[in-house]
N, C-alpha and C positions, 0 to 999 in steps of 0.2 A: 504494500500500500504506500504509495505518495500524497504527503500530504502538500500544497501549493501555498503560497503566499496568504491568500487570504485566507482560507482554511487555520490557519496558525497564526490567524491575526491579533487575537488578545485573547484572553482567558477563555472565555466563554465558549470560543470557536475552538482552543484547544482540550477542553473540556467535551466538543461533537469530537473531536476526534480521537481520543482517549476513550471513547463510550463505541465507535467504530472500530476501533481496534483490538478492543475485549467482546465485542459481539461475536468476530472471525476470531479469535483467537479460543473461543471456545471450540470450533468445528476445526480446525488444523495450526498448524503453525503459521506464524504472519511473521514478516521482516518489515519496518515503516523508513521511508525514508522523506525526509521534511524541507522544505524550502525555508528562507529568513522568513520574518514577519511580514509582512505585507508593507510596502514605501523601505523597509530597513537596507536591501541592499542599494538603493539608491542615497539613503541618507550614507552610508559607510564609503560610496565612491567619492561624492561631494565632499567627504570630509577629506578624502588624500587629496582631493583638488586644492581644498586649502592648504594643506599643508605643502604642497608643491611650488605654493605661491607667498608662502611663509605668513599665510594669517591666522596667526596665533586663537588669537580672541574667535574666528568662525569654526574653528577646530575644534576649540573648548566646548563652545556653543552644542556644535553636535554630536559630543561623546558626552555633553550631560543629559538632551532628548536621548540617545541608544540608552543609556543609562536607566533612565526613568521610565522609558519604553518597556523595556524587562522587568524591572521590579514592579510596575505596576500590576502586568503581567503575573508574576509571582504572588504578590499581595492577594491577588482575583482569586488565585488558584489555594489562595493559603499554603504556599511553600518557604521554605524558611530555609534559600538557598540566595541571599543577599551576596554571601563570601562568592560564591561559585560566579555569580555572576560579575561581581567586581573582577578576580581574577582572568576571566576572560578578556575584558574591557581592560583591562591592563597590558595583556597581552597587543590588545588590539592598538593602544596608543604607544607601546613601544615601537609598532611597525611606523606608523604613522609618524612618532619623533623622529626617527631615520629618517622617513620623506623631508620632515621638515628641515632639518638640517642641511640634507643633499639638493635642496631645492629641487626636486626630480621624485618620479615615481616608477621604480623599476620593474619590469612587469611581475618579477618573479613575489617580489615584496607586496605587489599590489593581489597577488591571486590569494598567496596568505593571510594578509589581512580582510578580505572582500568576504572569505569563507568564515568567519569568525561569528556572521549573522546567521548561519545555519548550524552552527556548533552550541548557539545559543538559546536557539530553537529546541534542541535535541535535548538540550538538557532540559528547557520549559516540560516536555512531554514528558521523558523520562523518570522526569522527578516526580510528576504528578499521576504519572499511573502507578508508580512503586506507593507514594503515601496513599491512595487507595487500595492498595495490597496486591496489587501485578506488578511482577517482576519483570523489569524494564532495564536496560542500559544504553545512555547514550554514546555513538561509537561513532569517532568522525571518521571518514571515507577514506582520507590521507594513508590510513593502515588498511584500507581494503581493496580500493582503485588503482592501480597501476597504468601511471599514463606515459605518452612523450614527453619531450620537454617544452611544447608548442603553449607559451603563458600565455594563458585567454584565450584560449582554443583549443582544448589537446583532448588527444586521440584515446581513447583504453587498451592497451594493452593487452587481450584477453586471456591468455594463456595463464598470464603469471596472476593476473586478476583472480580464475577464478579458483587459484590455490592460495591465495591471500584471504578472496572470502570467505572459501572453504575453512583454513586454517582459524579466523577471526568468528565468524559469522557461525558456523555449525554446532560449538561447542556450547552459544550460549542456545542457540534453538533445542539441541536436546536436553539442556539442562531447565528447559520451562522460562527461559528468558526472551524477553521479547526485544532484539535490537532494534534501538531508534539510531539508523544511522547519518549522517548530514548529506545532502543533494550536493551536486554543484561542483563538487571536490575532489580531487586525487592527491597523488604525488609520482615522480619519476621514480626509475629504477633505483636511485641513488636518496629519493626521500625528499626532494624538493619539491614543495605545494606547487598545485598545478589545479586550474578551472577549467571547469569542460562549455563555456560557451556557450551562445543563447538557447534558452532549453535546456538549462546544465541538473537541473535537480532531475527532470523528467528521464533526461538521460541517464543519469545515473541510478534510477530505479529499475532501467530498460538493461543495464548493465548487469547490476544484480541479480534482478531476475533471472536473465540467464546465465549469469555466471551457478548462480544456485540453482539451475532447469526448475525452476518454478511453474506451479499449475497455471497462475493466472498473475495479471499485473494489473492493478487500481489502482487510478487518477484521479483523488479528488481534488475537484476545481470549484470554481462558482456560478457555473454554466450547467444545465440538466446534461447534455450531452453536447453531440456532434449534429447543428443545424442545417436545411437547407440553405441558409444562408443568414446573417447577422439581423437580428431582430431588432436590434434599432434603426434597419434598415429596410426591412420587408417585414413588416408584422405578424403576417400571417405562416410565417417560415415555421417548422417543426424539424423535433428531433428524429434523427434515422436511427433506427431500432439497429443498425449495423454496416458499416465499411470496412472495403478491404484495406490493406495494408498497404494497398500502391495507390487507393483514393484520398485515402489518411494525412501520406504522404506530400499526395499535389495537393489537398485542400492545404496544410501546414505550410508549405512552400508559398501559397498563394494569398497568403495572408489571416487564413483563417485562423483562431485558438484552438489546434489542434496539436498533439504530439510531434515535436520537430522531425523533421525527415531523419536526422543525425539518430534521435532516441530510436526509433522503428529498427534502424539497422539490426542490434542483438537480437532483438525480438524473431524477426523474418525467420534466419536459418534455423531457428529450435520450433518453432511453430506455438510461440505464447501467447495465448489472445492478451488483448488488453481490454480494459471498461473507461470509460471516460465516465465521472460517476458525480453529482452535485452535492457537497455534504451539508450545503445548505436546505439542501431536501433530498436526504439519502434516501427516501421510498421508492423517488421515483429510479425509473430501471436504469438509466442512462445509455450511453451507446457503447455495442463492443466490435473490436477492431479484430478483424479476424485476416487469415492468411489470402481465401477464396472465397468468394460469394458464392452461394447457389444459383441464385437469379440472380442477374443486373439486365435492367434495359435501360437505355437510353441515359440523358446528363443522372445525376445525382444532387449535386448541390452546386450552388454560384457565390464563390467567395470574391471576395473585393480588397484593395490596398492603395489606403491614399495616398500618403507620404512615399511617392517614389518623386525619380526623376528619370528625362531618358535622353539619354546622353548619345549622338548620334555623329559618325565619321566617315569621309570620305576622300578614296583619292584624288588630287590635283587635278591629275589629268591622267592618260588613259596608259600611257609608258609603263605606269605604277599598277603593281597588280593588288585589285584586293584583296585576293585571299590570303598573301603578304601583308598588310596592314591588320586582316582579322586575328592574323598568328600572333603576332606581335603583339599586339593589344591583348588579346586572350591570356599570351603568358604573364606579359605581365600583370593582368590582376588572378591570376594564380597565385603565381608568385606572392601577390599582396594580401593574399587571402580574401581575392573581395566575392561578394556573392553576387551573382549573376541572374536576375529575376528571369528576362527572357531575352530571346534575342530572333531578329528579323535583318535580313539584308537584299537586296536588289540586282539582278542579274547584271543590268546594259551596266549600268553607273557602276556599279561593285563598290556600291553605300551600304554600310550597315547602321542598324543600330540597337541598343541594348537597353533597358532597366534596372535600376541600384535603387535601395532604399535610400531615401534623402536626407538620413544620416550616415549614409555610406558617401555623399558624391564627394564633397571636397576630396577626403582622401583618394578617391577613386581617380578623380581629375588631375591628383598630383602625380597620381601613379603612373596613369595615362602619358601624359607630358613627359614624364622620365624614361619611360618603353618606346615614346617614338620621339624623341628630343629631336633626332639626326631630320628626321621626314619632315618634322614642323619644321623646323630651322627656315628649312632649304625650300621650304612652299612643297613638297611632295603630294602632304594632305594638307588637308583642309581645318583652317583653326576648327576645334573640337565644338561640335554644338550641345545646347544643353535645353532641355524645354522640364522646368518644375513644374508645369500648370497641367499634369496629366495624370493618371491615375490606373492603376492595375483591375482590371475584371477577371477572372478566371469562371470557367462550367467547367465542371470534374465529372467522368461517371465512367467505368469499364463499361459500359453497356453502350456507349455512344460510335464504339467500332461500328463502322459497318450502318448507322443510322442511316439511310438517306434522308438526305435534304437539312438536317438538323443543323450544318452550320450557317446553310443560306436563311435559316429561320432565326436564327440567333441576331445576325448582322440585318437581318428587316426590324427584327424587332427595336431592337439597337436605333436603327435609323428612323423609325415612326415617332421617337422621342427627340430626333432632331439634334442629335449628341453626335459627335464627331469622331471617325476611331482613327488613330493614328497608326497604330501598326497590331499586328497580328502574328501571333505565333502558334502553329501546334507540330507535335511530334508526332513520327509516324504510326507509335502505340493507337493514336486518338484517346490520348484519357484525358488530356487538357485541353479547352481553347483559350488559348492565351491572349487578352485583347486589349490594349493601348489607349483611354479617350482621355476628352478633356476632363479635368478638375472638376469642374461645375456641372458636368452632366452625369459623373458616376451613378449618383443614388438612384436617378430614373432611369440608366441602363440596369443595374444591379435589379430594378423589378422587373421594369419588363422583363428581362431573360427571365425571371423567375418564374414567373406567368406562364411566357409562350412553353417554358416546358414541363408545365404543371407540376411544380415539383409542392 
């Protein structure tokens, strides 16, 4: 079982999940693994920011909200674990003195102290199912994940992972202990902390899992399940009683709160469903993510992403081959680790262009610039264009192989609302149509497609 941000938000909600995790722990063994509090890992990155920039006085500021954050938290629960948590927060402001001093934030320093919100978490839980009389221990990840040394992004290990969890993890399960372990987290071969990335806690329960071939993996989030599509945005949207692991996938990729494409990976090869599961209203069934559908026909669901931008290149003139500029460019946001929403390019011109989240573009653009320094210089290509006024639509379905007519029905519908698309992407799979409009017309393309395909 994972629990999420707001799941672990203050007493109360750790108290649902404390009452969920002795429900199943009656019927088998459970292993939990928790996210920070809900806003905390953002308060704890803020806080190296100041300290990076030597501001004392903003630093103080919010290592005394994390502070009172928790104790409050404790107080709620009636735990009389003040020392455990100041010692953390200790820990946490010696990383961060370093920051201060070195005027810099090194990543290695930064993954270590970023984790210290879900170690505090662990202990919130832990403590509080033991003074209720279940035997609980909190166990951060750093002793059970084994990653690269990729800070802010690393990979699992699997091999030695799953003799670490085995080793850590097994002895307290047969012994009637319930491990509450931290999301988020690893370390290298060698024991250097290390974060596994957006979706790191998710990921790391999808690790678990299968490091320990587990029956099943639950998600509780603050959502009933997996929608046809964002209900602040199509009202009428419902939950799907079940997707595959490749719809899961492109919905996640496409913007929807879904299980990051990275978490799915462990899962896949062993064949672990997962539940996407609400613990704000645990009754309800939620959704579960399975290997193969039995039925799918046609789209599935229509997720949407507003904050991109789409960044667009072209050679000079015609001497220059594109698909040379596509390489070049490609590696280098490899190389930069940038993530690549979708991409589209043009035959005669041999113009492409791509999508990045629009807290990805600056870097993105600087990367750019440095992978074809030589080509711009010299006028090869063409100064890099950039259009922020646009917006990601995705329809996901395995069933839509083979539909006819269903993409010329999407782009009528699309176009009856008078909204513009910019560019278009799908793969030959067809489980995505990937499609480009303006800013301003997203919400009533996002219905319409809904609509035309009765979802």
């Amino acid at each position: 079982m994972k629990f999420g941000g707001t799941s672990m938000g203050s007493a109360e909600r750790i108290r649902v999940a404390a009452r969920l995790v002795r429900e199943q722990r009656d019927k088998r063994p459970v292993v939990v693994v928790v996210s920070a509090m809900s806003k905390i890992t953002d308060l704890l990155l803020d806080t190296m920011k100041h300290a990076e920039v030597r501001d004392e006085a903003g630093l103080a500021q919010n290592v005394r909200i994390l502070r009172a954050r928790h104790k409050e938290a404790a107080a709620g629960l009636n735990l009389d674990i003040g020392e455990c948590i100041d010692d953390l927060i200790a820990e946490f402001q010696r990383l961060v003195g370093g920051m201060l001093m070195l005027g810099e934030r090194p990543a290695r320093s930064v993954d270590e102290a970023v984790a210290i919100g879900e170690r505090l978490s662990a202990l919130l839980l832990a403590s509080f199912l033991v003074s209720e009389g279940t035997a609980a221990a909190a166990v951060n990840a750093a002793q059970l994940i084994v990653t690269d040394p990729v800070f802010g992004n690393a990979s699992p290990l699997m091999d030695l992972t799953e003799r670490k969890a085995a080793a850590v993890l097994q002895p307290l399960i047969d012994g009637g202990t319930i491990p509450i372990a931290t999301g988020f987290n690893g370390a290298t071969v060698d024991g250097r902390s290390t974060t596994l990335g957006r979706g790191g806690s998710d990921f790391s329960a999808s690790i678990l899992s299968a490091a320990l071939d587990a029956a099943e993996l639950w998600i509780w989030t603050d959502v009933d399940g997996i929608m046809t599509a964002d209900p602040r945005l199509v009202p009428e949207a419902r939950v799907l009683e079940e997707v595959s692991f490749s719809e899961a996938a492109e919905l996640a990729y496409n913007g929807a709160k879904v299980l990051h494409p990275r978490t799915l990976a462990p899962l896949v090869e062993k064949h672990i469903p997962v539940w996407s599961k609400n613990s704000f209203a645990p009754e309800k069934p939620g959704t579960r993510i399975v290997p193969v559908l039995s039925v799918s026909q046609g789209a599935r669901a229509v997720t949407s992403m507003r904050n991109v931008a789409l960044i667009s290149l072209e050679p000079a003139h015609a001497g220059l081959s594109g698909v040379h500029v596509l390489a070049r460019a490609m590696d280098s946001l490899a190389r930069g680790n940038v993530e690549v929403l979708t991409i589209s390019a043009s035959s005669y011109r041999q113009s492409f262009c791509f999508l990045v989240r629009d807290d990805e573009l600056a870097r993105t653009v600087e990367i750019l610039e440095a992978g074809l320094s030589m080509e711009l210089a010299h006028g090869y290509v063409s100064p890099i264009s950039i259009d922020r006024e646009v917006s990601l639509l995705a329809v996901v379905g395995e069933g839509m192989r083979g539909t006819q007519g269903l993409a010329g029905r999407i782009f009528t519908a699309i176009s009856r609302e008078n909204v513009n698309i910019m560019a278009i992407a799908q793969g030959s799979s067809e489980l995505t149509i990937a499609i480009v409009v303006r800013r301003e017309g997203l919400e009533k393309a996002v219905r319409a497609v809904h609509a035309e395909c009765h979802l």
